[in-house]
N, C-alpha and C positions, 0 to 999 in steps of 0.2 A: 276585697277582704273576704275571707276565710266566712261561711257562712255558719253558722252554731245559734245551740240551744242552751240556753243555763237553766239549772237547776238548782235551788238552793233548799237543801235539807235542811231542818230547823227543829230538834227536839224542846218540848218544855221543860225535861226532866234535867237535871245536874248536879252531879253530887257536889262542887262549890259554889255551882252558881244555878239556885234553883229558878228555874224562867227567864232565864236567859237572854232567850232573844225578844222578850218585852223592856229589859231593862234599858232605864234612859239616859240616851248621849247626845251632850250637845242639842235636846229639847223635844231628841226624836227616839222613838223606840231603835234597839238594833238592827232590828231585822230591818228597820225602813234605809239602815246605812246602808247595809248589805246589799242592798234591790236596786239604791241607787247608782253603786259602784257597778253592776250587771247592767242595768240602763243608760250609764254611760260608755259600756265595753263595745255597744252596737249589736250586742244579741238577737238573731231574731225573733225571740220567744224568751220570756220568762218566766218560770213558774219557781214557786214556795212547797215544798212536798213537807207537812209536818205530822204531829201528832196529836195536834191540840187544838179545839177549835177558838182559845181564845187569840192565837195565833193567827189564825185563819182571819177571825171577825177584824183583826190587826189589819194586819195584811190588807183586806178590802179597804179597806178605810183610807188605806193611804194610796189605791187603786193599782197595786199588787196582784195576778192571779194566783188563790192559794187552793192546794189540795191537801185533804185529807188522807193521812199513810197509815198502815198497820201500826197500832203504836208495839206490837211487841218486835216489830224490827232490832237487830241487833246494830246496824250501822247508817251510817249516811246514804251510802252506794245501793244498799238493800230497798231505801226507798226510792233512788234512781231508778233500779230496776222495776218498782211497783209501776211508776210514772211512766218510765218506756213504754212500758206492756198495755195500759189501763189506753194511751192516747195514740197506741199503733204506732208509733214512728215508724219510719223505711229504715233498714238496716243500718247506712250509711250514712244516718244522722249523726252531727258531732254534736254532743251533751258534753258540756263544761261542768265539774260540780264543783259551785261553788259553796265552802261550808257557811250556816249562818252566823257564827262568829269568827266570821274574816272583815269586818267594818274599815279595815286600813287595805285593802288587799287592792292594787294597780289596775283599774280597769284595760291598762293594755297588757297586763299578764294574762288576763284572761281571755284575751286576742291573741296572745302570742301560743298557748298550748293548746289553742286552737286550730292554731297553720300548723303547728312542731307534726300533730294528730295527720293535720289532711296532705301533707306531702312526705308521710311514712304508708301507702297504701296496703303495707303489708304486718302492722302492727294497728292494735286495736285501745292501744290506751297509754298515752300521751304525761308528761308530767313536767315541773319545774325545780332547782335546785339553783343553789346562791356558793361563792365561795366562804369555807367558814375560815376566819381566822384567830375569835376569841375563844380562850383555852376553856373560861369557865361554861362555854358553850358544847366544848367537844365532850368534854364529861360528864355533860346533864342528859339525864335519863329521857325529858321533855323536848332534847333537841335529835330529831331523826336524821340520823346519816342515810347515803345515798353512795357508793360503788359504781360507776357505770365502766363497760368496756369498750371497747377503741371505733366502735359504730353507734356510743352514746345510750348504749340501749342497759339499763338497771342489770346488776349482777345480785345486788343485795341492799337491802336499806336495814337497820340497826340505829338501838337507843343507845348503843355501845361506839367507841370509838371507831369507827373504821374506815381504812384500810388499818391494821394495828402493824409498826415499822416494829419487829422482831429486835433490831439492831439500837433502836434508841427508846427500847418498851421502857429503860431506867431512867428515860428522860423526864423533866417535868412535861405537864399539860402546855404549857406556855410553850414550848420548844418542839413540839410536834404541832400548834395549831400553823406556826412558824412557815411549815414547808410548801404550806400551796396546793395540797395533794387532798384536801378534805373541801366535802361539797354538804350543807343542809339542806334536807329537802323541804320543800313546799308544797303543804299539803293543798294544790290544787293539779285536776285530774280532767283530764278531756276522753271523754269513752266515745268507742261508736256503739250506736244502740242495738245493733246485733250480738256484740259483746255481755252489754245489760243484762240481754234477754238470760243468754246461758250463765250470766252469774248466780243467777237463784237457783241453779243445779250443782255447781259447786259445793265438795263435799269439804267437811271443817280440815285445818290445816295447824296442826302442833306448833309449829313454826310461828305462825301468826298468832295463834294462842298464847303463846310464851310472850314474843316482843311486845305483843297488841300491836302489831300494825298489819293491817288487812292485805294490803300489798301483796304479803309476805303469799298469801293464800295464791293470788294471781300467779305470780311466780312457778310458783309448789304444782301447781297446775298446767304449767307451759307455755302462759302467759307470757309474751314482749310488752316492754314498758321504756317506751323514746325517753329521754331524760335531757334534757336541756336548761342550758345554767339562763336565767330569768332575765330579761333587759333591763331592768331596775331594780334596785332593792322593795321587797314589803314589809310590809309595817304586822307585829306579832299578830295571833291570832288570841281572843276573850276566854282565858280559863279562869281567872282569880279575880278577885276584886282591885288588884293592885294591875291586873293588864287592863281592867276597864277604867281606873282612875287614867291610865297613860293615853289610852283609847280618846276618854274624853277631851286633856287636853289636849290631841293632837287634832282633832276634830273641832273642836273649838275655834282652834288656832286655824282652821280651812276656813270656817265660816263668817273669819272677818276679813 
């Protein structure tokens, strides 16, 4: 197996869900879902990069390594990069980043865009995507499209429909989710930490600005980004109160 590092970024701060990764599921804080979906991926290392030490004092408790991040960081990745830098990794370390509210997320997806990463030796950052087929999915702002071209590698990701069929744009939603040609992406990410490094030099990207999606930046910079459709489906990631009620009871339902 693919050897790797996971990293799980973990903000306290969230505009619906303030503390997020303390909030309790199934008896256990988040973040302890999180760590243990990373502890059963076979990671050889895992750390918690946050911004909050009640996070941190978490974290330990449940015997978790956590580290303390800028809290004025703007992204998850930004504190990837703190972590690379602060623990020296060798270039050609694979960093998984795992988000801390990913509590359903496949511990073998995070094995899998881990190998996607270590047998593309000429790309630097690795990713997953699912086929989409629900319509009210293609048109939600929340669900990120993914583009890839004929050597799998990202052309474009978008909160917008895309690839957009010109020829059936007067179709309904339902009738283009239809065709098989639409992939979601998966916000989970395998960097080598050479990459890391020079991300924090990375100057800001309109594109990404506009979408919100960071990606978008990599790209815009000349970035390759492997893109591989996922071996299982995962389970949403925690923005609303209504994805942690589903969170809980699907967690619930593991733990009998």
């Amino acid at each position: 197996m693919t050897e790797f590092i996971v990293i799980i970024p973990a903000r306290y701060g969230s505009t619906r869900l303030p503390g997020k990764p303390l909030r309790s599921l199934a008896g256990r804080p988040m973040i302890e879902h999180v760590y243990r979906r990373a502890v059963a991926s076979g990671a050889a290392r895992i750390l918690v990069a946050t911004d909050d030490r009640r996070i941190v004092a978490t974290c330990q408790a449940f015997g978790a390594e956590a580290l303390m991040t800028d809290p004025a960081h703007a992204t998850g990745t930004d504190r990837l990069a703190e972590v690379v830098c602060r623990e020296r990794f060798p270039d050609e370390t694979i960093v998984v980043n795992l988000q801390g509210d990913e509590p359903l997320m496949p511990p073998r997806l995070l094995q899998q865009v881990a190998e996607v990463l270590d047998r593309c030796p000429g790309v630097a950052i690795a990713t997953l995507a699912t086929p989409l087929h629900d319509p009210a999915e293609l048109v939600s702002p929340h669900v990120v499209k993914v583009v890839v071209a004929a050597d799998r590698r990202a052309l474009y990701f978008s909160r917008a429909p895309i690839p957009w069929d010109r020829e059936a744009c007067s179709h309904a939603p339902s009738v283009l989710a239809k065709t098989g040609m639409y992939r979601r992406h998966l916000g989970i990410y395998a960097y080598r930490a050479a990459f890391l490094r020079r991300y924090q030099s990375l100057s800001p990207c309109e594109l990404a600005q506009h979408e919100q999606l960071e990606q978008l930046k990599m790209l815009w910079h000349g970035e390759s980004i492997q893109v591989e459709d996922a071996w299982e489906p995962s389970g949403p990631g925690v923005d609303t109160e209504a994805d942690l009620s589903f969170a809980e009871r699907q967690l619930s339902g593991l733990s009998h």
